[in-house]
C-alpha positions in Angstrom: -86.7 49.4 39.5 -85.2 49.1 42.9 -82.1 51.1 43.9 -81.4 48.8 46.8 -79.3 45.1 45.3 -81.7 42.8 45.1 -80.9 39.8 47.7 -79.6 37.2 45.3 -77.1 40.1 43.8 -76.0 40.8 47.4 -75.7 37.3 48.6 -73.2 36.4 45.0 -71.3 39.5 46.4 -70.6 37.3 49.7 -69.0 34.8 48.0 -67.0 37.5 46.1 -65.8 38.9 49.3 -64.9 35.9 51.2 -62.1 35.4 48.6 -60.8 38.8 49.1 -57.7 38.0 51.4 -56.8 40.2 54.3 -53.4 40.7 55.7 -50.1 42.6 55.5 -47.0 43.9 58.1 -45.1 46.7 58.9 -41.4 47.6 60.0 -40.0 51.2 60.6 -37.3 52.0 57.8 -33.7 51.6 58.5 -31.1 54.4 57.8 -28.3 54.1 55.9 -24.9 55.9 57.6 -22.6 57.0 54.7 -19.6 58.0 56.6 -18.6 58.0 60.0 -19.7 60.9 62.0 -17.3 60.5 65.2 -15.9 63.5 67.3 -12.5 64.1 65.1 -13.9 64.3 62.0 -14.6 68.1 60.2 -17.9 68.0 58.8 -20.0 70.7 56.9 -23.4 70.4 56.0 -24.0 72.5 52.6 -27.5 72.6 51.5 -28.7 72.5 48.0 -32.3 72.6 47.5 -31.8 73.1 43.7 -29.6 69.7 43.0 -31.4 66.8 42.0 -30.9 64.2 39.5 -33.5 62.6 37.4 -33.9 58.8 36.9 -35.9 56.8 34.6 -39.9 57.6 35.3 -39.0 61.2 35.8 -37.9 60.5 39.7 -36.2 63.2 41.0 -33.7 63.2 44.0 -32.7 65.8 46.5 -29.3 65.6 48.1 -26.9 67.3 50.9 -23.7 67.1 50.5 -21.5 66.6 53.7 -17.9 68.1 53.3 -15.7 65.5 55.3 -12.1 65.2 55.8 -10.7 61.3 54.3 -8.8 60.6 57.4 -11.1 60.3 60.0 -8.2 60.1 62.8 -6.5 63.8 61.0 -3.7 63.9 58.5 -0.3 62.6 60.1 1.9 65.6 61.1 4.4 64.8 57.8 1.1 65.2 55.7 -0.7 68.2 54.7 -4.3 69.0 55.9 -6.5 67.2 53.3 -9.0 68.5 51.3 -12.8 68.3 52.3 -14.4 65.1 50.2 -18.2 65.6 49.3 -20.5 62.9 50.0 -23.8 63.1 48.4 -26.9 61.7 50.7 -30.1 61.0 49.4 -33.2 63.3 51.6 -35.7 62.9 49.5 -37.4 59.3 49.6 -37.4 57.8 46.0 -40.3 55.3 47.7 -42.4 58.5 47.9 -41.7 59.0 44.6 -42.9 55.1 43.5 -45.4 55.5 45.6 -47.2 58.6 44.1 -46.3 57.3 40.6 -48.3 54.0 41.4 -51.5 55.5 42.8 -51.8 57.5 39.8 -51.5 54.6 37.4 -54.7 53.8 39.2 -56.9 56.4 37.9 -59.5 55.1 35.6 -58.7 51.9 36.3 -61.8 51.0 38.6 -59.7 49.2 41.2 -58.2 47.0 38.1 -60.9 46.4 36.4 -61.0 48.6 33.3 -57.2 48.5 33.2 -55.5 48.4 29.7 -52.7 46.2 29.3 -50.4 48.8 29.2 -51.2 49.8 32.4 -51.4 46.8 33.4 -47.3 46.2 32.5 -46.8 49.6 34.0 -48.5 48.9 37.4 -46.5 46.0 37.4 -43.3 47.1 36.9 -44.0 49.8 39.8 -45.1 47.2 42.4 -41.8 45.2 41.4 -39.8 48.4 42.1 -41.7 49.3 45.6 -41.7 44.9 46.7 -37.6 45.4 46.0 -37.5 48.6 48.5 -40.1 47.1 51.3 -39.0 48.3 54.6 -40.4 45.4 56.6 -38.7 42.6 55.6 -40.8 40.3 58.2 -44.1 42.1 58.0 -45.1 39.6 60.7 -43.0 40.8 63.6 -45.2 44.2 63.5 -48.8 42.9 63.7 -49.6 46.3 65.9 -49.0 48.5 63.1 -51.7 46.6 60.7 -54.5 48.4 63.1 -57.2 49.9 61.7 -59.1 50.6 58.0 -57.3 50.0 54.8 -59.2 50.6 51.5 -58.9 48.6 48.5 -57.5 50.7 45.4 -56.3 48.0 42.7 -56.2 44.1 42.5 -55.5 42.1 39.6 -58.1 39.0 41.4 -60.4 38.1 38.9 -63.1 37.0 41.9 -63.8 40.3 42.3 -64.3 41.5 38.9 -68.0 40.2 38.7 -69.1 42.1 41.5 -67.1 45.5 40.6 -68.4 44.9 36.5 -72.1 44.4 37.9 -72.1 47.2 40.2 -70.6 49.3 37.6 -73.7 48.2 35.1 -76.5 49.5 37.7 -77.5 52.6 36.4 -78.2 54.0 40.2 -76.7 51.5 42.4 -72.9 52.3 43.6 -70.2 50.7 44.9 -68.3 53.1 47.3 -65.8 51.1 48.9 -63.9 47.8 49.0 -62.3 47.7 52.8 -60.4 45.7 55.1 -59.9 46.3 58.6 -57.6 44.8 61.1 -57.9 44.2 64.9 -53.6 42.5 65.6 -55.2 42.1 69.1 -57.6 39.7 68.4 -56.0 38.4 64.7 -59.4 39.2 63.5 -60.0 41.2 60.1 -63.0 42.3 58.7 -63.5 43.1 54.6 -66.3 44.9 53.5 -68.3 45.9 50.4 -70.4 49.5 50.6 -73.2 50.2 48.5 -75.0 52.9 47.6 -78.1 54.7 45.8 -80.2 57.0 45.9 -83.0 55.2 48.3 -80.5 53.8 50.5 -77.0 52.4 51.0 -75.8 48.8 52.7 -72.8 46.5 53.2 -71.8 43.2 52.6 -69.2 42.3 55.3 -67.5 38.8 55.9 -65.1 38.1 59.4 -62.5 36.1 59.5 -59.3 34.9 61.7 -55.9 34.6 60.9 -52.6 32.8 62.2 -49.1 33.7 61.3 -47.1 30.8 59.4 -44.0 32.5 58.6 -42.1 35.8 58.7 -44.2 37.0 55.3 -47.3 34.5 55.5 -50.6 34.3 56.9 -53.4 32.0 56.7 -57.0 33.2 56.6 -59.7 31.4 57.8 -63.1 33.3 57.0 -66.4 31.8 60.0 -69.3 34.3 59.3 -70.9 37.0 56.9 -73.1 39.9 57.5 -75.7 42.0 55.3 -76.0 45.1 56.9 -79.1 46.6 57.6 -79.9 49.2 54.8 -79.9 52.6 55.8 -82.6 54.8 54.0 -82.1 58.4 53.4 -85.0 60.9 54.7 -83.4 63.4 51.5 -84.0 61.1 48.2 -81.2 62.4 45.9 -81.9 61.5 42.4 -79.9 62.1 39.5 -81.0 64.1 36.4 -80.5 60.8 33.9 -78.8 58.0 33.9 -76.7 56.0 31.4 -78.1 52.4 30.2 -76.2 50.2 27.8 -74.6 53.4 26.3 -77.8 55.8 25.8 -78.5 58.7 28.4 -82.4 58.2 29.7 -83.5 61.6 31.0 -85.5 61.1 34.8 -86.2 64.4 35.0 -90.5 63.3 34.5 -90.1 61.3 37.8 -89.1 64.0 40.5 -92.2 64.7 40.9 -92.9 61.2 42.0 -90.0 60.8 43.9 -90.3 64.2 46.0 -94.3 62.7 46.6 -92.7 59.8 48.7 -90.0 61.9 50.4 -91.6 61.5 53.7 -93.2 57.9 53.5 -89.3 56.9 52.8 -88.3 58.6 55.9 -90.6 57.1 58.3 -89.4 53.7 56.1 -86.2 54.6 57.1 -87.0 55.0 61.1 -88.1 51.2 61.2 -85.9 49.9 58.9 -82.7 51.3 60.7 -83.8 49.7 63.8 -83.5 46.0 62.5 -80.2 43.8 63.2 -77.9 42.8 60.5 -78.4 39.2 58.8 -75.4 37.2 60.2 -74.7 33.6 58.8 -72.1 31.2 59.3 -69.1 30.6 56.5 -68.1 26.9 56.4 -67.6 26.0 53.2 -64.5 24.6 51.3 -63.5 27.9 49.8 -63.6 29.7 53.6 -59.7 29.7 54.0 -56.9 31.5 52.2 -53.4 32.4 52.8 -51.7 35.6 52.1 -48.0 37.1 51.2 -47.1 40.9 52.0 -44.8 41.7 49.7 -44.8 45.6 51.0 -45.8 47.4 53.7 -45.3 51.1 55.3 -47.7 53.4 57.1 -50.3 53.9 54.3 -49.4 51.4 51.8 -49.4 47.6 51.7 -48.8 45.6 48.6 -49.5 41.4 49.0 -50.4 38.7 46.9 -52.7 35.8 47.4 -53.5 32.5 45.8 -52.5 32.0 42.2 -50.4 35.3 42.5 -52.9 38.2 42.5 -52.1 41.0 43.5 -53.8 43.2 46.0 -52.8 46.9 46.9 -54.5 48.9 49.6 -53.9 52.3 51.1 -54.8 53.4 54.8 -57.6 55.2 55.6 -57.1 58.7 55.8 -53.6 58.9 54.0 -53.0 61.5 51.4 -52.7 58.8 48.8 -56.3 58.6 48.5 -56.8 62.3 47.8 -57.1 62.3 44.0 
């Protein structure tokens, strides 16, 4: 049995992938002033590290309290001085909070998959929370701040659950990583599908374009696919037993065999490496899309696509992704 997908399971995957839409906007925050802060007012800052106050999903906040006089302008000289009035200010971001609560909702999940419907509901409710507190209101004014890698950790599109179920099934195939990432210069993005075993790894990659229709809305407009070269490994790693349809075979009988053939797959792997990819062009009926960010920030965008699937993806390299 091969540990590489066979070419009919790699070219279904393409189709898979070209549905997978690909775009999302960011803003920078806005703060909120509380009370003036001009020249004649008395202000104290008193910190208290220790306050918080707990909301529903066990969200804490931390405050400082600013000790402010109520007349701005001073008392009136037939008045009395007034008493400081202390104004509570939120420093700890309950997004953060949201955000932390919903990537953890994820685990076990397999990108959606495997959810139950009860975290389904609660995944749910979470995005709602975060899509009411987006920062970028019109994620298309900041196309800049899409740049780079984001990685695919939950979608509720069904398109993609064939591929993530059948990679799941191979006992020593893998499916590392769902991606998309975004070049604003060119309104190009690029999703990708990473695969991996033992022999070797590959990717399933499909480019598209996109054009801005509206302050929250893109359309996508996929023109070619790639099959990456695979990659052979010169150090065959092989697992001690794998599971099929529920029972554990043992593989420990075949290292032998496999440690034989070490160096005939490394010298495999010098020619192999050295081919180009397989591009081919996309022009089929189902090559376009469109896309609505619901969220974005730094390392988080939240958006949903046709038929109101959700899609959440966190940037490469943010501490969200650290389990």
């Amino acid at each position: 049995m091969s540990s590489v997908p066979s070419t009919s399971a790699i070219m279904a995957s393409v189709s898979l992938v070209n549905r997978f839409p690909c775009k999302s906007f960011k803003n920078s925050p806005q703060t909120t002033k509380l009370m003036p802060n001009t020249a004649f007012s008395g202000v104290n800052l008193i910190n208290f590290p220790a306050l918080s106050i707990t909301k529903t999903g066990n969200m804490k906040h931390k405050f400082t309290v600013r000790v402010v006089s109520d007349d701005e302008w001073g008392p009136d000289d037939d008045e009395p001085a007034a008493s400081g009035v202390a104004v509570m200010e939120e420093s700890e971001s309950e997004i953060d909070v949201l955000k932390k609560q919903l990537v953890g909702s994820f685990y076990g999940t397999n990108r959606g998959l495997s959810a139950s419907t009860e975290t389904r509901a609660e995944i749910v409710e979470l995005i709602t929370q975060l899509e009411a507190k987006n920062p970028t209101p019109a994620p298309t004014e900041a196309l800049t701040l899409l740049n780079g890698k984001w990685i695919l950790a939950y979608t509720t599109f069904t398109g993609l659950f064939p591929l993530l179920s059948t990679a799941a099934a191979l006992p020593l195939v893998k499916l590392e990583e769902i991606s998309q990432t975004i070049d604003s210069g060119n309104l190009t993005v690029q999703n990708s599908v990473l695969f991996s075993g033992p022999l070797a790894s590959t990717s399933v990659t499909t480019n598209a374009k996109f054009e801005v229709r509206s302050p929250k809305r893109v359309q996508i407009k996929f023109v070619e696919g790639i099959i990456g070269t695979p990659q052979l490994t010169d150090s065959i790693v092989f697992p001690e037993n794998v599971e099929v349809l529920g029972q554990k075979i043992d593989l420990s009988p075949f290292k032998g065999l496999i440690t034989s053939v070490q160096d005939t797959a490394s010298s495999v792997a010098k020619t192999i490496s050295t081919q180009p990819p397989l591009k081919f062009p996309i022009s089929n009926t189902n090559a376009e899309s469109w896309l609505l960010t619901t969220y974005l920030d730094d390392v988080l965008r939240i958006s949903r696509g046709d038929g109101g699937c959700i899609f959440v993806l966190i940037k490469e390299g943010s501490a969200l992704l650290t389990p």
